[in-house]
BAGUVEX-877002 format. One record per atom (N, C-alpha, C): residue number from 0; residue in three letters; chain; atom name; x, y, z. Coordinates in Angstrom, 1 decimal, m for minus. Layout:
+-----+--------+--------+-------+--------+--------+--------+
: num : residu : chaine : atome :      X :      Y :      Z :
+-----+--------+--------+-------+--------+--------+--------+
: NUM :    ala :      A :    CA :      X :      Y :      Z :
...
+-----+--------+--------+-------+--------+--------+--------+
END
This chain:
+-----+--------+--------+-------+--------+--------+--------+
: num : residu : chaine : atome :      X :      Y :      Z :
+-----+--------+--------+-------+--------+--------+--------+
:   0 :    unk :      A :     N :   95.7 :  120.1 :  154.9 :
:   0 :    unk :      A :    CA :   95.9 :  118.8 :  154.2 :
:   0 :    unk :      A :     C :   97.4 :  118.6 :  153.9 :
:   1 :    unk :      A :     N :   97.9 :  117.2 :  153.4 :
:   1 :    unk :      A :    CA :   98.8 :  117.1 :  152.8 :
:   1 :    unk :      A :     C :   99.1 :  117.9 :  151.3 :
:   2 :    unk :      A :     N :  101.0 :  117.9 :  151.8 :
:   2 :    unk :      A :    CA :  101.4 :  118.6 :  150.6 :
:   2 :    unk :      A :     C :  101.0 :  117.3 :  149.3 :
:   3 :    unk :      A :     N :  101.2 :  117.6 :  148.4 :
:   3 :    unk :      A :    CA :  101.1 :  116.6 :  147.5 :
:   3 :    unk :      A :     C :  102.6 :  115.4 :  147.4 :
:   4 :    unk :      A :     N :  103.8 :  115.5 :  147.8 :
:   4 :    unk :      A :    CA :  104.8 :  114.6 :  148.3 :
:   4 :    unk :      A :     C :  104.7 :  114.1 :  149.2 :
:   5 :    unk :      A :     N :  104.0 :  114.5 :  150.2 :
:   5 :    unk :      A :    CA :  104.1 :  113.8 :  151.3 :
:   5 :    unk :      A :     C :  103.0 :  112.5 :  151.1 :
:   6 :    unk :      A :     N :  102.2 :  113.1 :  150.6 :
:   6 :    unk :      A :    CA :  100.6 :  111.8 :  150.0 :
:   6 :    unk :      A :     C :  101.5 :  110.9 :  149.1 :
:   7 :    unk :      A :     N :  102.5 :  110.6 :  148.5 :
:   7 :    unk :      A :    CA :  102.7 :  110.0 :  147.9 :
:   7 :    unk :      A :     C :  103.7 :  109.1 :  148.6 :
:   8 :    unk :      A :     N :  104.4 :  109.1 :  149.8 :
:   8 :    unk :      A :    CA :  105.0 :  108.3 :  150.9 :
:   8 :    unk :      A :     C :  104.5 :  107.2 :  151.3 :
:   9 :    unk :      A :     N :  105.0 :  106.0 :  151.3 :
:   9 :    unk :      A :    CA :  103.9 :  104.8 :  152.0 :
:   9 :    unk :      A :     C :  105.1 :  105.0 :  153.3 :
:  10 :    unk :      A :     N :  104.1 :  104.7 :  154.4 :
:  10 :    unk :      A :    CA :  104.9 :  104.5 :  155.7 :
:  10 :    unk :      A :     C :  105.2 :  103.4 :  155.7 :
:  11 :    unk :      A :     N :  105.8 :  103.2 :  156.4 :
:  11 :    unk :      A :    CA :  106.0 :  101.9 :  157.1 :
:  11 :    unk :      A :     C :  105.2 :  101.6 :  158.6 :
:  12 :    unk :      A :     N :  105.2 :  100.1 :  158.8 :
:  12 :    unk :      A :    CA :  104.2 :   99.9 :  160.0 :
:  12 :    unk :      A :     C :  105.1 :  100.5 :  161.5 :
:  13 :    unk :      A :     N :  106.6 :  100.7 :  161.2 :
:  13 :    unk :      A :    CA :  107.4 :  101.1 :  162.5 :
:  13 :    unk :      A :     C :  106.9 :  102.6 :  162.6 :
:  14 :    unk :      A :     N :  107.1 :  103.6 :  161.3 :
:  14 :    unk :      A :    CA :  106.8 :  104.9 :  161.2 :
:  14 :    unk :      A :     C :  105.5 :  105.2 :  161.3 :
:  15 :    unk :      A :     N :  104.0 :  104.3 :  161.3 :
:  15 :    unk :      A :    CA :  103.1 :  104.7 :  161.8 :
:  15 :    unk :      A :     C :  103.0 :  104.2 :  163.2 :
:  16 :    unk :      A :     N :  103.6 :  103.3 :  163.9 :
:  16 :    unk :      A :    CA :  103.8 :  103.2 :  165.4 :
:  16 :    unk :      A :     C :  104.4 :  104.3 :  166.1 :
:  17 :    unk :      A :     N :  105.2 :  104.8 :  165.2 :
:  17 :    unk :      A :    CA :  106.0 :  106.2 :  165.9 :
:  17 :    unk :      A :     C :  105.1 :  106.8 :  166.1 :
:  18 :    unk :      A :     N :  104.6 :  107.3 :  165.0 :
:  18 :    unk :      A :    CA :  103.4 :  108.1 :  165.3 :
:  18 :    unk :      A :     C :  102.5 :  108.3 :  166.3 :
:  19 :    unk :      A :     N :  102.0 :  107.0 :  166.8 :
:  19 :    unk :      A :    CA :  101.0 :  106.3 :  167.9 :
:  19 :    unk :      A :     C :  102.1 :  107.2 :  169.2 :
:  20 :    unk :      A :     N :  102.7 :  106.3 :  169.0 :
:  20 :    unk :      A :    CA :  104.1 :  107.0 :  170.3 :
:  20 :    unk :      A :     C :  104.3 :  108.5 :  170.4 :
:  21 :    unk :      A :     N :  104.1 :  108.7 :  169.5 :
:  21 :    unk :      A :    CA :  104.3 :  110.6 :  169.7 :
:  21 :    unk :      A :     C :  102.8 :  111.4 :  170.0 :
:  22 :    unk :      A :     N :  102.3 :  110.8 :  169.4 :
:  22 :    unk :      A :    CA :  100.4 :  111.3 :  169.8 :
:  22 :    unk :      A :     C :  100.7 :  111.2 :  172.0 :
:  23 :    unk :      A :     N :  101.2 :  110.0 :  171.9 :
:  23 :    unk :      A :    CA :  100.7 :  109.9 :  173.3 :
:  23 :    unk :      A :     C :  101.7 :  110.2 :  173.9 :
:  24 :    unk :      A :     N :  102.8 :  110.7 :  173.8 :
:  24 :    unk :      A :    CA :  104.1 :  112.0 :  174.3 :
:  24 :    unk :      A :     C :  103.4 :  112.8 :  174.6 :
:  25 :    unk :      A :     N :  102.3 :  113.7 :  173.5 :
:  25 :    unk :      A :    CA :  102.1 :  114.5 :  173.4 :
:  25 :    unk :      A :     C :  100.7 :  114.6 :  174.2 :
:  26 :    unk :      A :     N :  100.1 :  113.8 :  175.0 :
:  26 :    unk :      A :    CA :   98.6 :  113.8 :  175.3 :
:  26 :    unk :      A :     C :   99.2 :  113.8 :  177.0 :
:  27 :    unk :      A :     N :  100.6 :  113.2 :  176.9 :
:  27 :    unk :      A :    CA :  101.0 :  113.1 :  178.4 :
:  27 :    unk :      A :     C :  102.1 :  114.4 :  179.1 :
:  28 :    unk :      A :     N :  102.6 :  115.1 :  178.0 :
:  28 :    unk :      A :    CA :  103.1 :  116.5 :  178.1 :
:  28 :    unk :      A :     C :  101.7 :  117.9 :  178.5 :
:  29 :    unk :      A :     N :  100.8 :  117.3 :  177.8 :
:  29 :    unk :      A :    CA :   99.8 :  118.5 :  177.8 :
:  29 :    unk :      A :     C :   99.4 :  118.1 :  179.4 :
:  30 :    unk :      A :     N :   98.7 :  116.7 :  179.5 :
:  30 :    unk :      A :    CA :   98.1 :  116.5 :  181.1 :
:  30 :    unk :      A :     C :   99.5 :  116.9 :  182.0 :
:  31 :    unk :      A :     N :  100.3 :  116.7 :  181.9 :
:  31 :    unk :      A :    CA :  101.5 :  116.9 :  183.1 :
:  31 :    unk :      A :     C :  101.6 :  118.3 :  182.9 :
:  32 :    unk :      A :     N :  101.5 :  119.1 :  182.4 :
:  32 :    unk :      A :    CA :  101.8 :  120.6 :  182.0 :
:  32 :    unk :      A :     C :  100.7 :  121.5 :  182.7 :
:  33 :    unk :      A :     N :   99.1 :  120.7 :  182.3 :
:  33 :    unk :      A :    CA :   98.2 :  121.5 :  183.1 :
:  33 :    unk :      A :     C :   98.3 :  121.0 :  184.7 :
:  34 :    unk :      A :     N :   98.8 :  120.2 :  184.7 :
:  34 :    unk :      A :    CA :   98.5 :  120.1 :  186.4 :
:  34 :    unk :      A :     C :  100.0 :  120.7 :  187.2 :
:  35 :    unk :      A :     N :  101.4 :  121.3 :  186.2 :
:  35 :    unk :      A :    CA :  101.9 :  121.7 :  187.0 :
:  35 :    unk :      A :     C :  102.1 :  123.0 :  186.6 :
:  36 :    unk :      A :     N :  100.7 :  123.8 :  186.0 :
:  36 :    unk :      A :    CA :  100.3 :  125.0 :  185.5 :
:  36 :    unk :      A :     C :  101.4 :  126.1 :  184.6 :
:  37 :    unk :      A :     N :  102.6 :  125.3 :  184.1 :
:  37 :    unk :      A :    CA :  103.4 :  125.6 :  182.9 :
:  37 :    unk :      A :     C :  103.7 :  124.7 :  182.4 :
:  38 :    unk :      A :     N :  104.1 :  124.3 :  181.4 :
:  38 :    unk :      A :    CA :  104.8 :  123.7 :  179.8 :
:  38 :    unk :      A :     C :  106.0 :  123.3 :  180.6 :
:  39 :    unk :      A :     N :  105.9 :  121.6 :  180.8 :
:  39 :    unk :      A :    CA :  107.4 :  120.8 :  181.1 :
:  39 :    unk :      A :     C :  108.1 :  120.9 :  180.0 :
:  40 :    unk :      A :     N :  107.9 :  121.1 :  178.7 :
:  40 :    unk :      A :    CA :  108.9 :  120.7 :  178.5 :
:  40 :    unk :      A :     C :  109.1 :  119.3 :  177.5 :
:  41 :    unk :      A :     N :  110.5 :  119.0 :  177.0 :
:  41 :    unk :      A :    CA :  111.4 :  117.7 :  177.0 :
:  41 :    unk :      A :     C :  111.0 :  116.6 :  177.8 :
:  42 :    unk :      A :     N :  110.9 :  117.3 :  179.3 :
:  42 :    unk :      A :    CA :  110.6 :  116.3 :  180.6 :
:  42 :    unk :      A :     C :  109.9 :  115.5 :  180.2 :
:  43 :    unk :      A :     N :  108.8 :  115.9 :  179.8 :
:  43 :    unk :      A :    CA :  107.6 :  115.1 :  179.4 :
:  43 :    unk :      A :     C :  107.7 :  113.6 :  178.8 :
:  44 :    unk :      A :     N :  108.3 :  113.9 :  177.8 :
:  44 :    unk :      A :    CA :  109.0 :  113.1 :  176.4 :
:  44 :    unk :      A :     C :  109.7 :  111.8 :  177.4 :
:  45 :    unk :      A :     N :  110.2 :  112.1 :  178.2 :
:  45 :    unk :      A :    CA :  111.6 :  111.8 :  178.8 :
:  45 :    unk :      A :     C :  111.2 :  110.8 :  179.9 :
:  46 :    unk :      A :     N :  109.9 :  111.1 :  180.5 :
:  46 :    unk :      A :    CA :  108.9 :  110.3 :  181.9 :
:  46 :    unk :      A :     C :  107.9 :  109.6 :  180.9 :
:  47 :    unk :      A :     N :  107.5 :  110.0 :  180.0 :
:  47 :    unk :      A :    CA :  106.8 :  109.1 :  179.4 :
:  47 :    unk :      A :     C :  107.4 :  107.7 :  178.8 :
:  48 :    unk :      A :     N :  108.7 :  108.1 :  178.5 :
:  48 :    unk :      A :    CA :  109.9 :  106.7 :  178.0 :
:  48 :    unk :      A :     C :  109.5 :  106.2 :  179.1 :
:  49 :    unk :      A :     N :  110.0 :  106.4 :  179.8 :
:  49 :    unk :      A :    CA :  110.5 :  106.0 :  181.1 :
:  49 :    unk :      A :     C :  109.2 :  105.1 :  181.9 :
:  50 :    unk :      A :     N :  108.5 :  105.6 :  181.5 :
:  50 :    unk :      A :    CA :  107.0 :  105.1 :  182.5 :
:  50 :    unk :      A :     C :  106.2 :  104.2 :  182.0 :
:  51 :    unk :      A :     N :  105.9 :  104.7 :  180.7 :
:  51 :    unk :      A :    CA :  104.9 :  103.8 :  179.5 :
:  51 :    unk :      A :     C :  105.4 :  103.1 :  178.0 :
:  52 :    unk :      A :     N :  106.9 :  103.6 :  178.0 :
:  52 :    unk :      A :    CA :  107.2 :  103.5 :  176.3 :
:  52 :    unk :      A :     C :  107.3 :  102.1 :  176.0 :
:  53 :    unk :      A :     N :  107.9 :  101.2 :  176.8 :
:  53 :    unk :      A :    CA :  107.9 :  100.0 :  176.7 :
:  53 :    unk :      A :     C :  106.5 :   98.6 :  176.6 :
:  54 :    unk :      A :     N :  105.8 :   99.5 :  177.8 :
:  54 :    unk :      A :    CA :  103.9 :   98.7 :  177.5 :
:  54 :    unk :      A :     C :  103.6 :   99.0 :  176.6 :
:  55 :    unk :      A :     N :  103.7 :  100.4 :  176.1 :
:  55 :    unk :      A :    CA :  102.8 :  100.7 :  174.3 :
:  55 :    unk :      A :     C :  104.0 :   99.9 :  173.4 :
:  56 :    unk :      A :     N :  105.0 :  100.1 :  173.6 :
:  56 :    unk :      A :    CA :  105.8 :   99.2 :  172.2 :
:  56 :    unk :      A :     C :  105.1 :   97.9 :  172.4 :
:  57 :    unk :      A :     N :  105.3 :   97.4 :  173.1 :
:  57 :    unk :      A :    CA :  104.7 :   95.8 :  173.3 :
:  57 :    unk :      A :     C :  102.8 :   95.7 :  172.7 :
:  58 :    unk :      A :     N :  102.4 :   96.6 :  173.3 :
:  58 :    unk :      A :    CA :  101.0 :   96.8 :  173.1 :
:  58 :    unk :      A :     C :  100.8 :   97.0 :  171.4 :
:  59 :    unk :      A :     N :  101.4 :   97.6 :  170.7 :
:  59 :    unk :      A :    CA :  101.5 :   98.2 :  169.6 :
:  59 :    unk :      A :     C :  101.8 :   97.0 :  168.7 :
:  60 :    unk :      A :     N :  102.8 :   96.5 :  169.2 :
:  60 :    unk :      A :    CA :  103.9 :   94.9 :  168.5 :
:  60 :    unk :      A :     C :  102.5 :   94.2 :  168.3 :
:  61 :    unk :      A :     N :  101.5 :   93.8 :  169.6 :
:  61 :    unk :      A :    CA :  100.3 :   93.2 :  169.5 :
:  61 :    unk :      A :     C :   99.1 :   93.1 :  168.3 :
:  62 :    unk :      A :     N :   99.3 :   94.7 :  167.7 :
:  62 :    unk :      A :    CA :   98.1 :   94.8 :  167.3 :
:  62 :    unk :      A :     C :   98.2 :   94.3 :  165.8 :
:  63 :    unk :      A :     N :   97.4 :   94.3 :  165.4 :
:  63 :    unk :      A :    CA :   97.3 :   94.0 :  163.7 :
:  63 :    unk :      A :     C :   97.7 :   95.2 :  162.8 :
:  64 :    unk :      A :     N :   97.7 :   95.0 :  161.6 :
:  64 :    unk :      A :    CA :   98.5 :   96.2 :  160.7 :
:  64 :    unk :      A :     C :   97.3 :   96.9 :  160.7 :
:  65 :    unk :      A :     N :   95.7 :   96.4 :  160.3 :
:  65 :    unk :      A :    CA :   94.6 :   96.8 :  160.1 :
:  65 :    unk :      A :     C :   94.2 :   97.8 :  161.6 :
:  66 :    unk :      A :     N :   94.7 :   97.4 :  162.6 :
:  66 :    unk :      A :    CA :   94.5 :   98.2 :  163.6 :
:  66 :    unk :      A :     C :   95.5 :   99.4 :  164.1 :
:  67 :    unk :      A :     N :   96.7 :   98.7 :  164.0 :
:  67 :    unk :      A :    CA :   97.5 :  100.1 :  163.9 :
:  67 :    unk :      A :     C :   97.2 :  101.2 :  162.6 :
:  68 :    unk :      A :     N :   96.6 :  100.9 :  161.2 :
:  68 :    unk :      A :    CA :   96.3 :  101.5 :  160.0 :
:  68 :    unk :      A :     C :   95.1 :  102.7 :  160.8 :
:  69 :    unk :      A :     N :   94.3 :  101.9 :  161.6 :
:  69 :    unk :      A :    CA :   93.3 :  102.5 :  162.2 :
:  69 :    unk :      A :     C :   93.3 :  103.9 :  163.1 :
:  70 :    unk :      A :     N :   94.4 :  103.6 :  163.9 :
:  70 :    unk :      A :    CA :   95.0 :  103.8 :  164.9 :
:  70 :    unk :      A :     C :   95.8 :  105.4 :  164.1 :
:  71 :    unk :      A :     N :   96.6 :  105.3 :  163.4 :
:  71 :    unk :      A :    CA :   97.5 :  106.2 :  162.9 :
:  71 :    unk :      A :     C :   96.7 :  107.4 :  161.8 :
:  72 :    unk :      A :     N :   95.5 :  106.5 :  161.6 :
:  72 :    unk :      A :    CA :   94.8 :  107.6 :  160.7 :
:  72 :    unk :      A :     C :   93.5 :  108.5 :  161.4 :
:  73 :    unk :      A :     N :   93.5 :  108.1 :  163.0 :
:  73 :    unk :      A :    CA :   93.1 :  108.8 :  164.0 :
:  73 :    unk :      A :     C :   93.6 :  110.2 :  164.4 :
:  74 :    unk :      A :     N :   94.7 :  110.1 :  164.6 :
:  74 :    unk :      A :    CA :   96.3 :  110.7 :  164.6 :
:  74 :    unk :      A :     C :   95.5 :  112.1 :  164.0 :
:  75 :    unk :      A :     N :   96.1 :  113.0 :  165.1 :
:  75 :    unk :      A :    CA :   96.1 :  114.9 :  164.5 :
:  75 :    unk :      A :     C :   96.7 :  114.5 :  163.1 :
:  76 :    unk :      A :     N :   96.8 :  116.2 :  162.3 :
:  76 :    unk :      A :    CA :   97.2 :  115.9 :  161.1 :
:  76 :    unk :      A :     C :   98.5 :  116.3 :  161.1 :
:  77 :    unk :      A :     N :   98.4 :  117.2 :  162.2 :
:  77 :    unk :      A :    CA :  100.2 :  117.9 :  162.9 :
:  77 :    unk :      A :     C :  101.0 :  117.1 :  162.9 :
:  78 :    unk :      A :     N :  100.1 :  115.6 :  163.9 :
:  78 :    unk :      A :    CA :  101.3 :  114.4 :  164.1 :
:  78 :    unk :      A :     C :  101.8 :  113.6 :  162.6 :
:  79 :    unk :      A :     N :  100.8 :  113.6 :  162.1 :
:  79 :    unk :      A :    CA :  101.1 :  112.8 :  160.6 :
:  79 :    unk :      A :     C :  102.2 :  113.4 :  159.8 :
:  80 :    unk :      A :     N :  101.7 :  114.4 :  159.8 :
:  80 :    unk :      A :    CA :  102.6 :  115.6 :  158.8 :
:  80 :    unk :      A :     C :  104.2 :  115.2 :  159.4 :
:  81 :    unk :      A :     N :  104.3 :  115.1 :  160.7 :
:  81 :    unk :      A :    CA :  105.7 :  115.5 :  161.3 :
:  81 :    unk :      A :     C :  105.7 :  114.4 :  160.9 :
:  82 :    unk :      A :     N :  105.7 :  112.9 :  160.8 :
:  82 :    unk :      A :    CA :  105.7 :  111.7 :  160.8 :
:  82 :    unk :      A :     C :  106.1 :  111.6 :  159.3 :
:  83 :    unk :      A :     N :  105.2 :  112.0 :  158.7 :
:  83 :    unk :      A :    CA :  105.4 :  112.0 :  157.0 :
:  83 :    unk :      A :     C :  106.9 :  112.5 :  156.5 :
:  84 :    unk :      A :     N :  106.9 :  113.7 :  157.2 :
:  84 :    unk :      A :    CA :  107.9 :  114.4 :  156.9 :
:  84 :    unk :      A :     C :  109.2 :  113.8 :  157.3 :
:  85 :    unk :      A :     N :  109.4 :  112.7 :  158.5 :
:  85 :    unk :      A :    CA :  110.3 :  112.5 :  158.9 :
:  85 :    unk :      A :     C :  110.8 :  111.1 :  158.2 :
:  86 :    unk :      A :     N :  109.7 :  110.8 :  157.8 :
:  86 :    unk :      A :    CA :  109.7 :  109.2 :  156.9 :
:  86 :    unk :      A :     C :  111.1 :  109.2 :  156.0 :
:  87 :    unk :      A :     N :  111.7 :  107.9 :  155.8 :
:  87 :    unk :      A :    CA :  112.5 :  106.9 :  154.9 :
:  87 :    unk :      A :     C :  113.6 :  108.2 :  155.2 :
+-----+--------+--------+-------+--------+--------+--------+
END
């Protein structure tokens, strides 16, 4: 669970989009890693910009606050935490 400082942070709608964006860094490092049967890496991070970052920004810009709220509180607790912790 959260520490008790961090529960008391309100995000912002940018800082739970980041969030959204780093979940799916992260879902696109793990698939690219098992199919080239070691850990890319950075790389990952780096092809994902490159490939998708700009459709999810846009996609994300689309959604409502109620659905990104939705969206971010999906989110591992790993990703939150880092997210929390990185906030303001």
């Amino acid at each position: 669970m959260f520490e008790e400082p961090l529960k008391t942070k309100i995000l912002t709608r940018h800082e739970k989009e980041m969030g959204i964006q780093v979940a799916e860094m992260e879902k696109y490092k793990y698939i690219c890693s098992q199919q080239e049967g070691c850990d890319i890496g950075k790389r990952a991070y780096f092809e994902w910009t490159q490939k998708y970052g700009k459709k999810v920004r846009e996609w994300l810009e689309s959604l409502s606050d109620d659905e990104i709220n939705h969206l971010f509180e999906a989110l591992s607790e790993r990703i939150k935490i880092y997210i929390f912790e990185k906030a303001h």
